[in-house]
N, C-alpha and C positions, 0 to 999 in steps of 0.2 A: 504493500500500500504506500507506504513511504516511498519507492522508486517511482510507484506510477505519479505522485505526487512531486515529488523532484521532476520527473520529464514534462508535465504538465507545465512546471512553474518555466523549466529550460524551454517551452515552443514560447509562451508567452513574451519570454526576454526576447526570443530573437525575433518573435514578431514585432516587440516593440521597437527595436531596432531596425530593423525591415521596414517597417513605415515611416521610422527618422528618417535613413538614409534613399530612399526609394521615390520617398515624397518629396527629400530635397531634390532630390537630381530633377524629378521631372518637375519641378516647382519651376525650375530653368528653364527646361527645355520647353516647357509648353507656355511659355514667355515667348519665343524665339517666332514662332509661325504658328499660331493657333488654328485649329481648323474650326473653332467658333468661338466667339467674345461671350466668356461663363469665367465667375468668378474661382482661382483655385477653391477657395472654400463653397462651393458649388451647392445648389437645394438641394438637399438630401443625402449633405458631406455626413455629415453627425451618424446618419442610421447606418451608410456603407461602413462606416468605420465599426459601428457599434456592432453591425453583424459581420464583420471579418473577425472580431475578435471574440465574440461568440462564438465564432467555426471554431478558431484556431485553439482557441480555450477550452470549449466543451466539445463542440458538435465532432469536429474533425476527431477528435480520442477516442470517441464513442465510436467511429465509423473505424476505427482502424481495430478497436477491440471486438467489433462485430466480423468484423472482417477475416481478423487473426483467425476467428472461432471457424469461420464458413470453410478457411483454408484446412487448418487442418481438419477438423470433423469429416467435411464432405469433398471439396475440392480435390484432395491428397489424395482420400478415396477411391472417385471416379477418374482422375485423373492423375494417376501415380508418374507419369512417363513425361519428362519437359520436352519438347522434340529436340532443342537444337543448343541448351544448356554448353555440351562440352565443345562445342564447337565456337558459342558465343565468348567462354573464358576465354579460349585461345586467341581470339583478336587481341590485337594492342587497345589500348584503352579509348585513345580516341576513335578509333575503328566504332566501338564500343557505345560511344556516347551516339555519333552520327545515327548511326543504326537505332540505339535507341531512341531519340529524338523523333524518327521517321514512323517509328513501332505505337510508339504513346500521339502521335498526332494522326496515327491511323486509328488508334481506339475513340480517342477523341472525336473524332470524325461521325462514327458510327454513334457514338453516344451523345453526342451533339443531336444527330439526323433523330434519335430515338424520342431525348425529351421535347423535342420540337412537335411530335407526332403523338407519343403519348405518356408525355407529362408538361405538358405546356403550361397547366395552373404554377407546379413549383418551378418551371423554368422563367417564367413571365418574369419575376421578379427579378431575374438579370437584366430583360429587355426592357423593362418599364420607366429605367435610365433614360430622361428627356437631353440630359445631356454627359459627351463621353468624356471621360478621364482616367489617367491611369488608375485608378482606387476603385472603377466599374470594374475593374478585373477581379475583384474582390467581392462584388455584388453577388453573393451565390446565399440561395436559399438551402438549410441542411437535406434536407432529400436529393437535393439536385447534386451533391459532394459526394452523397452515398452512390450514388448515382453514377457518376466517374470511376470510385473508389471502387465498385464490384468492378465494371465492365475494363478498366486499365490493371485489377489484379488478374481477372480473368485471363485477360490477352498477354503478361508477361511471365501466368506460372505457366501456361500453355506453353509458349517458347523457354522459356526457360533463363527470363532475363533478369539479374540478379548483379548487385555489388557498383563496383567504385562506377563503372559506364552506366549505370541505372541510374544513380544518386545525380551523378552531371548531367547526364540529360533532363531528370526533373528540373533541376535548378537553370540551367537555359532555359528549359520551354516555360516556365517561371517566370522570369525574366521576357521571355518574349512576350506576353501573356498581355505583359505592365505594357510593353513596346506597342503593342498593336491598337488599346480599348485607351491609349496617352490623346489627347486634344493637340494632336498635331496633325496640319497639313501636310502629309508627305504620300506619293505614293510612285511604286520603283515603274521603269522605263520596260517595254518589250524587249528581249522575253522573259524578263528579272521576275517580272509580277506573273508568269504563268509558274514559277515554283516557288517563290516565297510571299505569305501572304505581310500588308501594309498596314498602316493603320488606313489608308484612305478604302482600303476593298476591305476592311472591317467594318467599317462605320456604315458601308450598304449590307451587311448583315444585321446590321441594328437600324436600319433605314425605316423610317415609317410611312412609305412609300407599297402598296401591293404587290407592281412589280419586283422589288427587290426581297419578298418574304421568301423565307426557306434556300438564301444564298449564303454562301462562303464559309462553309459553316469547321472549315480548318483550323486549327489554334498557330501552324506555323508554316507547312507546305501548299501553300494553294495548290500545287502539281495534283493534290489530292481533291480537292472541287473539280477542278479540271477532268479526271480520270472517269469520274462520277457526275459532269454534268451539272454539278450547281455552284460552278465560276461565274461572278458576275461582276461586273470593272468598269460603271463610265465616269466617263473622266469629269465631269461635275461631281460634287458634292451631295448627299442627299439632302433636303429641304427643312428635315426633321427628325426626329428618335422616339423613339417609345412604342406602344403599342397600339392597335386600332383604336380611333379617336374614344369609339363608345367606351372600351374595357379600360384606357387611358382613364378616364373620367369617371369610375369606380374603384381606380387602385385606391387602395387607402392609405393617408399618411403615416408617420410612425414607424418605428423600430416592431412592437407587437403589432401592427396593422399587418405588416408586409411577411413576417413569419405565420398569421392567422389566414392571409387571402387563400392560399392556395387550396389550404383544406376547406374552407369555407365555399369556393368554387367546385370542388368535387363534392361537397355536399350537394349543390344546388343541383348539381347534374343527377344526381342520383335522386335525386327527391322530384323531380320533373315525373310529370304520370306520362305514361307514353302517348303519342298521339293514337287515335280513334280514327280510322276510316269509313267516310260513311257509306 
């Protein structure tokens, strides 16, 4: 209990440091070329902050001790055999990283496309962001963590991706994460932007535009929308952020607002009597 309690208080330090240092740099940077005139301390700085550190605090521990259990109980299980384990030790380390950077933005991918489709109430709460900054990157409701958490353990005890090239690749695509959801105008030149995604071909996945729904949905390879058909790139800016005007105009304010919407939304759907044909 005392260890679990030491690791807890050790994510908190270096979260708190992580938002020093992370929040200065882009304090700068998104000084330099803004891709819209929003205050650093932005509408609804307080709650992103308040629920990063409720991940990182509670929610994220909880989801990694659910997790521990899934692995071994069941996972280990059904799935005793990694495929490609001894083959992945023996690359060189950056070997290691590249590969798995490519591996974890391929899960991503798929689990991005997933709660888009069917968990949109807790995913909403990332999109609902009217406007982008690097601390959206942090805008994650806990389901939507759990979320990630199964479908990126699943994809790496499968292969069999483990250790120092694991650890680096989180921490870039991390990193990249902040780089892409930051209030900066920038986005790469042909054919730069058909493998790495921007923040500007980010920001039309958070477009509050029709056309632009259910695009880009990569966290660092666009080569991977591309492959899959939902690469989307024009060269304007989109108009707006958030979500369809109506459901816009029912998110609820708040720290417990934005943790309550989602379940409150799949309540209503399940409490809808079925329509009647006559």
């Amino acid at each position: 209990m005392d260890y679990d309690l030491q690791a807890i208080m050790y994510d908190i330090l270096i979260f708190i440091l992580e938002i020093i240092v992370v929040g200065g740099f882009f304090f700068l940077i998104e000084q330099m070329r803004p891709a819209e005139k929003v205050s650093f301390f932005k509408p609804g700085f307080k709650e992103e902050l308040g629920l990063a550190f409720l991940n990182v605090s509670l929610f994220s521990p909880i989801c990694v001790v659910i997790m521990a259990f899934f692995v071994m109980n069941f996972i280990q299980y059904y799935i005793p055999y990694q495929m490609f384990a001894p083959q992945i030790e023996a690359l060189p380390v950056t070997i290691q990283i590249i590969f798995g950077l490519f591996i974890l933005d391929f899960s991503t991918y798929w689990r991005h496309r997933f709660t888009h489709n069917y968990m949109w109430p807790f995913h909403s709460v990332h999109h609902a962001a009217e406007n982008l900054t690097w601390l959206t990157a942090l805008r994650l409701h806990p389901i939507d963590i759990l979320t990630a958490t199964v479908f990126d353990v699943m994809m790496l005890h499968l292969l069999g991706f483990k250790g120092a090239g694991l650890l680096g690749a989180i921490f870039i695509l991390k990193g990249y994460n902040y780089f892409t959801h930051a209030n900066i105008d920038l986005k790469f030149d042909k054919p730069f932007r058909y493998v790495f995604a921007s923040p500007h071909s980010h920001r039309w996945h958070h477009a509050g535009e029709k056309h632009a729904y259910n695009k880009n949905f990569c966290a660092m390879f666009s080569l991977i929308d591309v492959m899959f058909g939902t690469f989307y790139h024009p060269e304007r800016l989109p108009k707006g952020y958030g979500l369809e005007p109506v459901e816009q105009k029912e998110y609820p304010a708040g720290l417990l607002g934005w943790l309550a919407y989602p379940f409150r939304q799949v309540l209503k759907t399940f409490r809808k009597k079925p329509e009647t044909t006559s």
